[in-house]
Backbone as CSV, one residue per row, in Angstrom:
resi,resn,N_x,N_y,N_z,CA_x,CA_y,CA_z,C_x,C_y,C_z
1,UNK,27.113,-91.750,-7.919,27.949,-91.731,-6.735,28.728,-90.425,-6.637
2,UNK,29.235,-90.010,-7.640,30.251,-88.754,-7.911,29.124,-87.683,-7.376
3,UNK,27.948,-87.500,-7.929,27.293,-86.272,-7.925,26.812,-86.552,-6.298
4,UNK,26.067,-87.413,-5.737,25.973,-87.679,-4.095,27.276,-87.331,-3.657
5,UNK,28.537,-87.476,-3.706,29.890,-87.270,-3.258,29.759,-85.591,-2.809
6,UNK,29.490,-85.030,-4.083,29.806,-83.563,-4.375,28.853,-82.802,-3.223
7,UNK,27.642,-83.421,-3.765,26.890,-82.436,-2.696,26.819,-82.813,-1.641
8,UNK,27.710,-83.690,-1.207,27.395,-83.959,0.500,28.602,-83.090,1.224
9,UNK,29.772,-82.146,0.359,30.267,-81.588,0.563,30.019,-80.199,1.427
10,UNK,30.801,-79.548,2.940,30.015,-79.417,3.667,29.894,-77.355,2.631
11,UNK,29.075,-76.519,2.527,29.128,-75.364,2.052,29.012,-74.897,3.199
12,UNK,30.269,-74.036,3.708,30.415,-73.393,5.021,30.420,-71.944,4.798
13,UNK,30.595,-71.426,3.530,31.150,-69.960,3.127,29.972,-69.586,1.706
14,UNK,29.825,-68.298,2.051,28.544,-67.796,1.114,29.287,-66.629,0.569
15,UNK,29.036,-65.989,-0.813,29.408,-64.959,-1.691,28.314,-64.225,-2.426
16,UNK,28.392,-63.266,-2.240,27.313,-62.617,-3.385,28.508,-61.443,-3.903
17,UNK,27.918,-61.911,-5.733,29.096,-61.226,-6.712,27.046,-60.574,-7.609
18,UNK,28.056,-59.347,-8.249,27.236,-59.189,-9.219,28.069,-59.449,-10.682
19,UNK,27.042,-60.218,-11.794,27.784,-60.096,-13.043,26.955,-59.647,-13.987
20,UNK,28.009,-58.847,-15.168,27.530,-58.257,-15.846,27.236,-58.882,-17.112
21,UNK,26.129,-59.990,-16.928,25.624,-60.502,-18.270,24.090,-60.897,-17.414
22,UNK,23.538,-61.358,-18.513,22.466,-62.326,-17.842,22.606,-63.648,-17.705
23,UNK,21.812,-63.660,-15.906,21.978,-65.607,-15.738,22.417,-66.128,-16.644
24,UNK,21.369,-66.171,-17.818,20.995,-67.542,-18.792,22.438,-67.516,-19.609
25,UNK,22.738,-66.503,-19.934,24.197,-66.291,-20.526,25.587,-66.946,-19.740
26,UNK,25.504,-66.896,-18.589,26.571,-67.345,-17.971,26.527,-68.735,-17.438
27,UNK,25.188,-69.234,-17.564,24.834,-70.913,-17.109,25.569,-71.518,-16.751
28,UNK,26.046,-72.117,-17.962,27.058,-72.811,-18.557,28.340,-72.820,-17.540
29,UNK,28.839,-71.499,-16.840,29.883,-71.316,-15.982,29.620,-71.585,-14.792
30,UNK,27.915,-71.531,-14.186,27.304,-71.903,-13.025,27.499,-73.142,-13.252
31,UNK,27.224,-74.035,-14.103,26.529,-75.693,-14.083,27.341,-76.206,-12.944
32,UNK,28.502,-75.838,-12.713,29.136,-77.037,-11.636,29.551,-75.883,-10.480
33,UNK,28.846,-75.127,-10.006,28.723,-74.056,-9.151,27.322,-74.132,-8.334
34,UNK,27.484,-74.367,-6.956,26.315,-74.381,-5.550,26.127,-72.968,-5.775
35,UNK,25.493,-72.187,-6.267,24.836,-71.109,-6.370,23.207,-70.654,-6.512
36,UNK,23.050,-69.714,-5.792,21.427,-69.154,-6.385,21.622,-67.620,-7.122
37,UNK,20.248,-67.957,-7.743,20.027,-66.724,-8.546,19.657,-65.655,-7.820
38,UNK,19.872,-64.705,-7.143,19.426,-63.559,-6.321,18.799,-62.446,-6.819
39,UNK,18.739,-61.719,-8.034,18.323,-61.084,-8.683,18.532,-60.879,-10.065
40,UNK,18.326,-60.707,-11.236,18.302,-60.489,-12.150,17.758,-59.254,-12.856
41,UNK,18.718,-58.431,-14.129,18.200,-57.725,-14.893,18.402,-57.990,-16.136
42,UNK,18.740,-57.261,-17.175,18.698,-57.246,-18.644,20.093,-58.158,-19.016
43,UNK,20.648,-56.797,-18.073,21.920,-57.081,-18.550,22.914,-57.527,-17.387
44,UNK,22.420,-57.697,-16.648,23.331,-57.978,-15.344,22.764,-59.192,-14.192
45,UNK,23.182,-59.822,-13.159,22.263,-60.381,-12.210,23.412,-60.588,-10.651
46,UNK,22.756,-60.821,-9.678,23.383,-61.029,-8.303,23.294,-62.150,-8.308
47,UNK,24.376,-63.193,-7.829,23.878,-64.597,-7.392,24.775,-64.558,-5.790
48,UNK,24.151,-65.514,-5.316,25.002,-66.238,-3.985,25.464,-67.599,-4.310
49,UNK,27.036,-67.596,-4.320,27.631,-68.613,-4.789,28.153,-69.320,-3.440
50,UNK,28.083,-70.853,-3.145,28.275,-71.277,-1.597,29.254,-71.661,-2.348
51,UNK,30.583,-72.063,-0.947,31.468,-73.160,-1.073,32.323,-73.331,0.156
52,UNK,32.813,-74.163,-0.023,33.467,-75.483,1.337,34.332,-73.856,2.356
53,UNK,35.156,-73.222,1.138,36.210,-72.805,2.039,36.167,-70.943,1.293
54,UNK,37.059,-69.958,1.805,37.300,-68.665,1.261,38.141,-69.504,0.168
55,UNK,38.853,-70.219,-0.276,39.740,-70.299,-1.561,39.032,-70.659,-2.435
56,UNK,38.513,-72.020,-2.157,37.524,-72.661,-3.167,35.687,-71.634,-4.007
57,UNK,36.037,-70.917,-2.996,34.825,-69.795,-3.434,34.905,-68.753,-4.226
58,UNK,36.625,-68.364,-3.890,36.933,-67.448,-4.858,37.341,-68.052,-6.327
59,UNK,37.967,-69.278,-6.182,38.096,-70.002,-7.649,36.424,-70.122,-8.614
60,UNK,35.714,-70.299,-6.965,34.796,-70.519,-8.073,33.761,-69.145,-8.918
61,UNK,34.236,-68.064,-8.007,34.007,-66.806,-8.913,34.953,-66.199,-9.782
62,UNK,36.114,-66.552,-9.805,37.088,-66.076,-10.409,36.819,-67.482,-12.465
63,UNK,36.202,-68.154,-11.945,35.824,-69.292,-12.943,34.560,-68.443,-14.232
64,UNK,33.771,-67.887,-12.975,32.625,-67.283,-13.674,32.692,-65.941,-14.173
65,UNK,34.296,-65.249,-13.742,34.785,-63.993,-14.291,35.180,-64.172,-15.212
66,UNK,35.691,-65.617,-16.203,36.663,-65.965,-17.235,35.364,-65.864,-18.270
67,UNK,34.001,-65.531,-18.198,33.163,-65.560,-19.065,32.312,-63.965,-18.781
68,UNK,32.065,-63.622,-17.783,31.864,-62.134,-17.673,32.716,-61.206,-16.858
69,UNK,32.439,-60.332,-16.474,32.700,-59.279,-15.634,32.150,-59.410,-14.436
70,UNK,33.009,-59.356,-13.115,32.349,-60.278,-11.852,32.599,-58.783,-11.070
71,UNK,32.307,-58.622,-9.989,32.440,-57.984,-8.777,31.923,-58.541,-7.486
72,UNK,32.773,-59.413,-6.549,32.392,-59.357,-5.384,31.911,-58.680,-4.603
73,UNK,30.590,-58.443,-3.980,30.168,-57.776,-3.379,30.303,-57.894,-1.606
74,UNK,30.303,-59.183,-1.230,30.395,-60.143,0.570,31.099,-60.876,0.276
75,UNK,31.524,-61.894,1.172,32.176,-60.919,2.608,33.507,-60.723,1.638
76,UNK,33.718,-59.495,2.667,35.109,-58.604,2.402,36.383,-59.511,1.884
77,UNK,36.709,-60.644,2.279,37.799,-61.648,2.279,38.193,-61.678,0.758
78,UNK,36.519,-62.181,0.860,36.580,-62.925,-1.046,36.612,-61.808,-1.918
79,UNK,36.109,-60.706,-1.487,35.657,-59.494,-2.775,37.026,-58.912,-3.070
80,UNK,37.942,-58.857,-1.437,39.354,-58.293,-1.780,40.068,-59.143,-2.575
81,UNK,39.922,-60.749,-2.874,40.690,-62.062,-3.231,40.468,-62.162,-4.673
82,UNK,39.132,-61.600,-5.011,38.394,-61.765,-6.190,38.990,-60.429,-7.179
83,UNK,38.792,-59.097,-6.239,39.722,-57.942,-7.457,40.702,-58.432,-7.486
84,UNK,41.531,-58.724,-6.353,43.307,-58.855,-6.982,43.116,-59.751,-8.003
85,UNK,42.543,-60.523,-8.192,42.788,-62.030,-9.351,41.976,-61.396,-10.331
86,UNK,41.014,-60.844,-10.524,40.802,-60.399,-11.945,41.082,-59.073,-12.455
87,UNK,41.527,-58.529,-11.958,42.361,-57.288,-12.151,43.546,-57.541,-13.356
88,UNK,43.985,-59.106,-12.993,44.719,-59.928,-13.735,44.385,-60.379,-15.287
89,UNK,43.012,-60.248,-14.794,42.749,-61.508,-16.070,42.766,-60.469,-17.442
90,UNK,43.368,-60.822,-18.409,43.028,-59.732,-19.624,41.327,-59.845,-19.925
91,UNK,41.414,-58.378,-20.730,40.294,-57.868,-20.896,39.270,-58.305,-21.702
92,UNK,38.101,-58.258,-21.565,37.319,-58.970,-22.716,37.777,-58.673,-23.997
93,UNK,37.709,-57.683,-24.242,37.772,-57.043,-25.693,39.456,-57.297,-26.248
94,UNK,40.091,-57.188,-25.739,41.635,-57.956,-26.004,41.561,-59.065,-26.194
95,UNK,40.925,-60.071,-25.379,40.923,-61.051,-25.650,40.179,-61.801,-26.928
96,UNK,39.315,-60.762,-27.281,38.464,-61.110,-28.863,39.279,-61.010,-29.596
97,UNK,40.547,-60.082,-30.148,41.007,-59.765,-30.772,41.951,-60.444,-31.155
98,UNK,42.378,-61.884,-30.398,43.376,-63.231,-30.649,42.902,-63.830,-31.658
């Protein structure tokens, strides 16, 4: 019932971020993310991440920045919403060092 709930949710707003890992590496941060895979390389890949609203879209890339390095690429709203908030987030490598 929960998972019919979720996806009958309406996805009105589309994002394409690039991150700097591979898909398979960041999965785990997709699993509960309406996203496709758009391209892929070694070390990096594009996805299009859908969601209901501009807030809920940026949480949900700002979710998948807490495990790589994100850059919004579309639309302008989210990519400006997405630097200010991880601009924030401490750095990978600082953060190893806890």
């Amino acid at each position: 019932f929960l998972t019919a709930s979720i996806a009958s949710i309406p996805r009105n707003v589309q994002a394409v971020i690039t991150v700097d890992a591979d898909s398979a590496q960041i999965e785990p941060l997709l699993s509960v993310v309406d996203h496709d895979v758009v391209e892929t390389a070694t070390d990096s890949c594009v996805i299009r991440i859908n969601g209901e609203d501009v807030d809920h879209l940026t949480l949900s890339i700002v979710r998948v920045a807490l495990g790589a390095p994100v850059t919004a690429i579309e639309p302008a709203a989210v990519a400006d919403a997405v630097a200010l908030l991880t601009e924030r987030l401490p750095s990978r490598s600082a953060t190893s060092n806890l």
